[in-house]
N, C-alpha and C positions, 0 to 999 in steps of 0.2 A: 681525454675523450678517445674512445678508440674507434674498431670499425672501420668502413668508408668516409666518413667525416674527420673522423680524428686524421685519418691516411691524405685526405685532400688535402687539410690544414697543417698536414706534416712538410706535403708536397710545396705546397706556397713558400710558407715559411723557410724550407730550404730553398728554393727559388730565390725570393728577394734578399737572404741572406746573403749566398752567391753574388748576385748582382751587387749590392750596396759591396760586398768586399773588392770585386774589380772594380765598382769604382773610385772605391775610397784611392787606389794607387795610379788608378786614369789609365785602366786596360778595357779597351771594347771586347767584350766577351760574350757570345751567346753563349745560355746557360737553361738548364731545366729541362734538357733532355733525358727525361726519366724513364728508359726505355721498360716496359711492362710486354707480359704477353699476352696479345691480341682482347681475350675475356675480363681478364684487369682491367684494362683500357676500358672496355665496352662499361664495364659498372663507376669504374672512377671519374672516368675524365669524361663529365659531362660538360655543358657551353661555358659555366662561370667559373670551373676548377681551369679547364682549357684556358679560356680567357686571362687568368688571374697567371698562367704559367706560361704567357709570352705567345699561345695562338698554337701551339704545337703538340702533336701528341706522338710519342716515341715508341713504337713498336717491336716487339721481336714475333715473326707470323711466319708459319710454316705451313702452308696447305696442299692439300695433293693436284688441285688443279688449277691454271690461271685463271678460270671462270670464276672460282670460289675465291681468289687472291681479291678478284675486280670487284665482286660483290661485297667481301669484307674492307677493301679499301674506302669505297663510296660510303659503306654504313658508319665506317668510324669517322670519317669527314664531317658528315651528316651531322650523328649524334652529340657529336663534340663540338663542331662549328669551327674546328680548328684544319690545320695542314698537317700533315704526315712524315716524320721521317723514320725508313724501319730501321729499325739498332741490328736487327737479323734476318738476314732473310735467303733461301740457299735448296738445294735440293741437289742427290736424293737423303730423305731423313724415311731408311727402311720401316719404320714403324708407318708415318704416314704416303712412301710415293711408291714403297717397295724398292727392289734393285731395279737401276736405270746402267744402261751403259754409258761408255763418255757423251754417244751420240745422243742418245735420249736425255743425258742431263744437259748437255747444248743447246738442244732444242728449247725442254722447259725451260733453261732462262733466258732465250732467248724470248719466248711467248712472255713470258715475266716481265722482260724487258720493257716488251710494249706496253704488257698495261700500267708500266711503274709512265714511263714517260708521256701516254695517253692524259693520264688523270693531272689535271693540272694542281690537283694537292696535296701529291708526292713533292714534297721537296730537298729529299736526301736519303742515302741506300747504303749500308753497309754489309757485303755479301759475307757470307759465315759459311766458310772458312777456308782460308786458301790452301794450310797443310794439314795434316791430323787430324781427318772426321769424315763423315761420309758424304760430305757435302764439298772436300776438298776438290781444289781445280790443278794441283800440280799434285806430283807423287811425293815420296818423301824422299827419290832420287832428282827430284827439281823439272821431272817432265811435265809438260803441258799437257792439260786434259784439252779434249773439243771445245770446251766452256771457254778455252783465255780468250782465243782469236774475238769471239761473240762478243763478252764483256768492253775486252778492249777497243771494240769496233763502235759500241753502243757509247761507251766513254769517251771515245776522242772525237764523236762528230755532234758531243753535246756544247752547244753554245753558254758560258759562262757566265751569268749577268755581271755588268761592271756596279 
C-alpha cells in the first residue's frame, strides 16, 4: 500500500517495532519522533496515526514570522490532537526571513521563544544550527552571535519536570 496510508502504516509499524525492541532488553526509550516538514505533517499525522505514534508530532517549520509560527503551531496540535516537538526550527533561512543581522536573528528567536513556551503543546525544540548555515548562532571562528545569550537565557530559567 502506498500513498498516505501505506506512509501512516509505515510510520506505526516502525514505531512499535522500535519500542518492542527496547523493550525486549528493558531500556525506557521514547521513540517515534518522525520529524516531517510542517505540510507532511498537516496531510499525515491526523488524530489516530498521531495517537497510534505515542501522542507526538515531530516537526521541522521554518516560517518568516512568529504570528505564522503561533498559527501553524495551534493548527497542528489541533489537527493531530497530539503535542509538538520541532526537529528544526531557526532563523534567518534567506529564502524565507531574508538577511537578518545578529540583532534581528536575536530578536526573532527571541519572539520564537515565547510562542514555543506559551503554547503548552510544544514539548521539545531542536534549534538548526549552531555552526554552518545561515541560521548558525556562533561563527566558524567559535564567536557568539546575539542569539546565544537569548537562547541560553530562555533555557536555563525553564523548569524541568521531575
Amino acid at each position: 500500500v502506498g500513498g498516505v496510508e501505506g506512509y501512516r502504516a509505515f510510520l506505526i509499524d516502525e514505531y512499535n517495532a522500535s519500542r518492542e525492541a527496547f523493550n525486549s532488553i528493558d531500556k525506557d526509550v521514547e521513540v517515534g519522533y518522525f520529524s516531517m516538514n510542517y505540510d507532511v505533517a498537516k496531510l499525515v499525522m491526523d488524530k489516530p496515526t498521531t495517537a497510534a505514534l505515542g501522542g507526538v508530532v515531530a516537526i521541522d517549520h521554518y516560517v518568516r514570522s512568529t504570528d505564522k509560527l503561533k498559527a501553524d503551531l495551534d493548527e497542528i496540535a489541533t489537527s493531530s490532537g497530539g503535542k509538538i516537538y520541532l526537529g528544526e526550527w531557526g532563523a534567518p533561512i534567506p529564502d524565507i526571513h531574508g538577511d537578518m543581522s545578529g540583532d534581528e536573528q536575536a530578536a526573532w528567536i527571541k519572539d520564537a521563544l515565547e510562542v514555543f513556551k506559551a503554547n503548552k503543546k510544544v514539548i521539545g525544540l531542536n534549534y538548526w544550527i549552531n555552526v554552518g548555515g545561515s541560521t548558525e548562532i556562533w561563527n566558524p571562528r567559535g564567536v557568539a552571535a546575539p542569539a546565544v545569550p537569548v537562547i541560553t537565557e530562555y533555557y536555563s530559567r525553564l523548569e524541568i519536570p521531575q
